[in-house]
C-alpha positions in Angstrom: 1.9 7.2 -22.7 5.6 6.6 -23.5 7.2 5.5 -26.9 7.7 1.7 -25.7 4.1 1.4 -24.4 2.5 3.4 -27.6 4.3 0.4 -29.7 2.2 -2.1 -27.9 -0.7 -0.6 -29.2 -3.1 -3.5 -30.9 -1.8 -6.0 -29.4 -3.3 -8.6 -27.8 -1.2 -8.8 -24.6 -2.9 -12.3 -23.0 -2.0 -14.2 -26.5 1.2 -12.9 -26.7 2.1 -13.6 -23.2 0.7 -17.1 -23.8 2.8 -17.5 -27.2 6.0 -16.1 -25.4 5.1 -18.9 -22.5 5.2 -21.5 -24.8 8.4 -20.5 -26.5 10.3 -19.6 -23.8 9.2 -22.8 -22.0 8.2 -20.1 -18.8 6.4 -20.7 -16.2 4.6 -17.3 -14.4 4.1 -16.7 -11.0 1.6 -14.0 -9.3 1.4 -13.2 -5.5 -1.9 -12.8 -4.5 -1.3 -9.3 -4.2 -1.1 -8.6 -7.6 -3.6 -7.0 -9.9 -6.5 -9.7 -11.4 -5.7 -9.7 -14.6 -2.2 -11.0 -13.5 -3.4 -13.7 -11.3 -5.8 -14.9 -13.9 -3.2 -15.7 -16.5 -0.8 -17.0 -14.3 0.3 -21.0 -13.9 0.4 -20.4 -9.4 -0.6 -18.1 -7.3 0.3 -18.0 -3.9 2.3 -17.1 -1.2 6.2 -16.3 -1.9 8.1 -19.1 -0.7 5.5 -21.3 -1.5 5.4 -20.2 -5.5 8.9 -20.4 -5.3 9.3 -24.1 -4.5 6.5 -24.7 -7.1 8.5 -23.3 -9.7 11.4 -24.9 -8.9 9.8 -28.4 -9.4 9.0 -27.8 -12.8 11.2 -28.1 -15.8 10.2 -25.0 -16.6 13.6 -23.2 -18.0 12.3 -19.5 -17.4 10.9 -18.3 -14.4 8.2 -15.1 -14.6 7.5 -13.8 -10.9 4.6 -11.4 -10.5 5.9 -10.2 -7.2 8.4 -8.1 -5.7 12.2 -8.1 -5.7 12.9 -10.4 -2.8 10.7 -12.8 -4.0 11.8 -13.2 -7.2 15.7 -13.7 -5.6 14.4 -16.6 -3.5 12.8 -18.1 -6.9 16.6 -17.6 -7.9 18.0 -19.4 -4.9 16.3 -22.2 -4.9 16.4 -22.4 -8.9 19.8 -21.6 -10.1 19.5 -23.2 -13.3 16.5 -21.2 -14.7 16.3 -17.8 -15.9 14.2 -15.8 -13.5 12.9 -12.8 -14.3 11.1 -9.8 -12.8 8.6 -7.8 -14.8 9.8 -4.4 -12.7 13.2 -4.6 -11.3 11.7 -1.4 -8.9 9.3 -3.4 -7.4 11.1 -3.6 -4.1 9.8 -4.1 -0.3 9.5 -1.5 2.1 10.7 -4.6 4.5 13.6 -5.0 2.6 14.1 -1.5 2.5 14.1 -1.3 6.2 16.8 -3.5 6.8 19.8 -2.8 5.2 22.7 -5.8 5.0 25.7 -3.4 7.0 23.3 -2.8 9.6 21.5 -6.1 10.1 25.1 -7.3 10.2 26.3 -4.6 12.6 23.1 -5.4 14.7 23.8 -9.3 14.8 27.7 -8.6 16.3 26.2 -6.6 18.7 24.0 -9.3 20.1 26.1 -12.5 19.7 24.7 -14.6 21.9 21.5 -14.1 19.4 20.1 -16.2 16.9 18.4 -14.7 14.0 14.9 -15.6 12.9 14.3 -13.5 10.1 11.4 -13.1 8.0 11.6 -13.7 4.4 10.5 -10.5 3.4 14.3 -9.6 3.5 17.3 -9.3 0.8 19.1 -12.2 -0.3 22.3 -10.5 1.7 20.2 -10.6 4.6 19.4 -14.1 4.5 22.8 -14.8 4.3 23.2 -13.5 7.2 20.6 -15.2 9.4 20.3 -18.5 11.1 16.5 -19.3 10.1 14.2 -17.8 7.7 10.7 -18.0 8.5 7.2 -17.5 6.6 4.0 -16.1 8.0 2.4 -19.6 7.8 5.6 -21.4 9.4 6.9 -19.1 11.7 4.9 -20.1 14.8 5.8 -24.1 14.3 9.4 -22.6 14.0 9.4 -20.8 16.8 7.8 -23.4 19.0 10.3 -25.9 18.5 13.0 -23.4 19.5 14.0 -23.6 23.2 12.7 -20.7 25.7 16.2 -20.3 27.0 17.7 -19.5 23.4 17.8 -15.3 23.3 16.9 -14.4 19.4 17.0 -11.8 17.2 13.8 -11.3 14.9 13.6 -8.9 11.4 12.7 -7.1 9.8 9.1 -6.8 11.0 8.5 -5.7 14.8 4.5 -6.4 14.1 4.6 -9.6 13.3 7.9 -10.3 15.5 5.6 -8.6 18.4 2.7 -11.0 17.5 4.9 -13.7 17.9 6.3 -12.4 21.4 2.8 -12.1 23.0 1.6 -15.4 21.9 4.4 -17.6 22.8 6.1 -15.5 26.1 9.0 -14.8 24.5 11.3 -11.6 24.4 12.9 -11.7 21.1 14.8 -8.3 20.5 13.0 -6.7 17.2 14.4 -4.9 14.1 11.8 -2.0 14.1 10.8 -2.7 10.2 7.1 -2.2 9.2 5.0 -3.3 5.6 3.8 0.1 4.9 0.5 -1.8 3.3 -0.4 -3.3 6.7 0.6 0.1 8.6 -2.3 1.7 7.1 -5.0 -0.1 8.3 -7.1 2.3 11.0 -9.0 1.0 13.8 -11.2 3.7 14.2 -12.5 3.0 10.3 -12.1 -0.8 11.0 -14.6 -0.3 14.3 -16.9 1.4 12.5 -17.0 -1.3 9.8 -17.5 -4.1 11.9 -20.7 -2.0 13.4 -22.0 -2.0 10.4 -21.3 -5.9 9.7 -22.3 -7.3 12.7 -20.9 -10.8 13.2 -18.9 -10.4 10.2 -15.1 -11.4 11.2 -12.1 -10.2 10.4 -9.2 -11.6 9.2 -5.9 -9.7 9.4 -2.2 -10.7 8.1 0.4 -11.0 11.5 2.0 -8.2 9.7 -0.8 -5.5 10.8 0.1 -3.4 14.1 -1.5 -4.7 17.7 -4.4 -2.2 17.6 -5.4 -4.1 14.3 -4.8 -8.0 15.4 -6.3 -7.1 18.7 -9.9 -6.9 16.9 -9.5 -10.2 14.4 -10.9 -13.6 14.6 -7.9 -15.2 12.6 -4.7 -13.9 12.1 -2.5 -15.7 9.6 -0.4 -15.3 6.2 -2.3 -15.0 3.3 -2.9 -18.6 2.2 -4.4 -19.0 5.3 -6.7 -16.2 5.3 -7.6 -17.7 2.2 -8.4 -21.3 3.8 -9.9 -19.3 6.8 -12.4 -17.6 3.9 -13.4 -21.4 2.8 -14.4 -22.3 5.9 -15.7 -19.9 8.0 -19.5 -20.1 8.0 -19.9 -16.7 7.5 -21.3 -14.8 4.5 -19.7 -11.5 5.2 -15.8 -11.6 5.6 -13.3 -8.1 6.3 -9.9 -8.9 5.2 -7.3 -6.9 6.7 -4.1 -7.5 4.3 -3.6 -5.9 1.0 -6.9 -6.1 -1.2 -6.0 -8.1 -4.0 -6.0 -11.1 -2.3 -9.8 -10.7 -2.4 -10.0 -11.3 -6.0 -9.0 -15.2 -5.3 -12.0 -15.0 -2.8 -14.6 -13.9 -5.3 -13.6 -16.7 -7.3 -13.7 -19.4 -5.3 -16.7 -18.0 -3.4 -19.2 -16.1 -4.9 -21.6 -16.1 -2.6 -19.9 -14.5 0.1 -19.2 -10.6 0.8 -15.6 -9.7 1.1 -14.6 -6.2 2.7 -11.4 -4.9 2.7 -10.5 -3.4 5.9 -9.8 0.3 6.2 -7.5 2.7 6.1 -7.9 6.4 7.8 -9.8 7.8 5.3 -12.3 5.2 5.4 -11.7 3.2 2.3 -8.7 0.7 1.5 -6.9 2.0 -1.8 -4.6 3.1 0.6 -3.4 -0.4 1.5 -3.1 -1.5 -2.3 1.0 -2.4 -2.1 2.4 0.5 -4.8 5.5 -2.0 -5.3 3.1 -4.8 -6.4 1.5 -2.3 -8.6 4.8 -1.9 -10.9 4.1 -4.9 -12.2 1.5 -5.0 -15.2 0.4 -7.1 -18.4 2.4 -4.6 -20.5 5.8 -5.5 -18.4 5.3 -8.9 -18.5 4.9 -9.5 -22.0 8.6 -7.4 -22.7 10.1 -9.2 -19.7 8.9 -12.3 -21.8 10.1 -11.4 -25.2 13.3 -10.1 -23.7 14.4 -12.1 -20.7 15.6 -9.1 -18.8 14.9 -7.8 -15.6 16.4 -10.9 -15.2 17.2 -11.9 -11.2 21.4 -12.4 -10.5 22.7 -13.8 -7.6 26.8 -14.6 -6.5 27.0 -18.4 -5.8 28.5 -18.1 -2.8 25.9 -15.7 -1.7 23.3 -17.9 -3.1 24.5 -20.7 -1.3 24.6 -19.1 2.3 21.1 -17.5 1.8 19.6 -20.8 0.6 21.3 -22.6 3.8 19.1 -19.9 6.0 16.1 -21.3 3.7 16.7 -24.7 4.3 16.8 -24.3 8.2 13.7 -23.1 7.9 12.0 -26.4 5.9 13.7 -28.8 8.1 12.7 -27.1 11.1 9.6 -26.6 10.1 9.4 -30.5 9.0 9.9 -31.4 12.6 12.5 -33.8 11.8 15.3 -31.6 12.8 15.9 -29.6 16.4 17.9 -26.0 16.2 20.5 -27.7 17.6 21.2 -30.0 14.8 21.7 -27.1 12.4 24.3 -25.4 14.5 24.0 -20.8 14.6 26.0 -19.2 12.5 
């Protein structure tokens, strides 16, 4: 135990937290990958982008984001006005990681007759430098709307930019970035779990490897899993993204059996997200009383990343063609 968490001994972290909300006038975010007792206090849980935008309608003047790093910037770009903070500045991306800015920008010279879809699991700097950022729930509308002829460049995750290649023909040239959390899914534990849940489907994040997607039912981003939970007639469910997300499930529908999927050694504690796990009751509540990690961005970075977001909502809008916007 260190000296700073010994001092918060006695207290009663959800009423402080809910005290500090009040003062600071905050609103809190949670992913869905983050621990229950995170999502249960929080005012939205969701997807990134999509908590993100919720926040920014608010008149909220502090933003809380349960989440990782590059979430928490985009809850900066699209609210420069409000104080955003980050309950563990650590709590990074293994996406992110993967793709530095010099080399993503060394890899787009080399290819310039490229666009870049990039996926928003990515730095700020790397959105900066990219045409159009895409989501797991909007990528495939994006994509679908851009011509066949048009060569692009797609990072920083080859599963889901290889997902994307088989379904829709194309040939886009991949940054070889993986999530480490879908990585570790094994399809030798995930076959044996679906012989012992017969008819059960399974439901895997676009993120997961081809030897994983090849065996689901639905494959989308994690609010759509969720939906795809709702409605699927079936009691029994495996869920092949990172476990948390299950917790959401439970709630909404008790009556139904949720399985995480796999990894190699036959359970899924493996394919809990370690940089999701930085963040914790204990965090927020200091993050809350002392507005810091807070979340900086340069404006004129700021402004060139958020230009690479909005490409994205108007293209994914459908009021807007990729030739409207112009490539960078």
């Amino acid at each position: 135990m260190t000296a700073q968490t010994a001092s918060l001994a006695g207290l009663d972290l959800r009423a402080e937290i809910d005290r500090l909300r009040k003062e600071r006038n905050a609103v809190i975010l949670a992913h869905y990958y983050q621990r229950p007792e995170i999502q249960d206090l929080a005012d939205y849980i969701g997807d990134s982008l999509e908590l993100s935008r919720k926040a920014a309608a608010t008149d909220a003047d502090v933003i809380a984001f349960c989440g990782v790093r590059f979430m928490a910037e985009t809850a900066k770009i699209l609210s420069p006005a409000k104080t955003v903070i980050l309950p563990d500045m650590d709590a990074g991306c293994s996406l992110e990681d993967s793709c530095p800015p010099d080399k993503f920008k060394a890899f787009r010279e080399a290819h310039p007759d490229h666009i870049a879809l990039t996926y928003i699991n990515c730095s700020t700097e790397v959105k900066a430098l990219s045409d159009v950022i895409v989501t797991s729930s909007s990528a495939e509308t994006i994509l679908a709307g851009i011509p066949p002829e048009q060569k692009i460049i797609f990072g920083p995750d080859r599963h889901l930019g290889g997902y994307l290649n088989r379904k829709f023909g194309r040939d886009m040239l991949l940054w070889p970035g993986v999530c480490i959390v879908h990585e570790a899914f094994s399809e030798t534990e995930l076959i044996k779990l679906k012989a012992q849940h017969p008819g059960a489907p399974v439901a895997a994040h676009p993120e997961c490897p081809p030897h994983i997607i090849d065996h689901a039912d639905y494959v989308g981003s994690t609010s759509g899993i969720l939906n795809y939970a709702r409605t699927t007639p079936a009691q029994t469910l495996i869920v092949a993204t990172e476990p948390h997300i299950i917790h959401q499930m439970q709630l909404a529908m008790p009556d139904k059996l949720f399985i995480g999927a796999p990894g190699a050694d036959g359970n899924c504690n493996c394919n809990i997200c370690p940089y999701m796990a930085l963040n914790t009751l204990e965090k927020l509540y200091l993050a809350l009383r002392d507005l810091t990690p807070v979340v900086q961005i340069e404006e004129e970075l700021r402004l060139a990343a958020k230009k690479s977001l909005d490409a994205m909502l108007a293209l994914a809008s459908g009021t807007v063609g990729l030739g409207d916007l112009g490539a960078r």
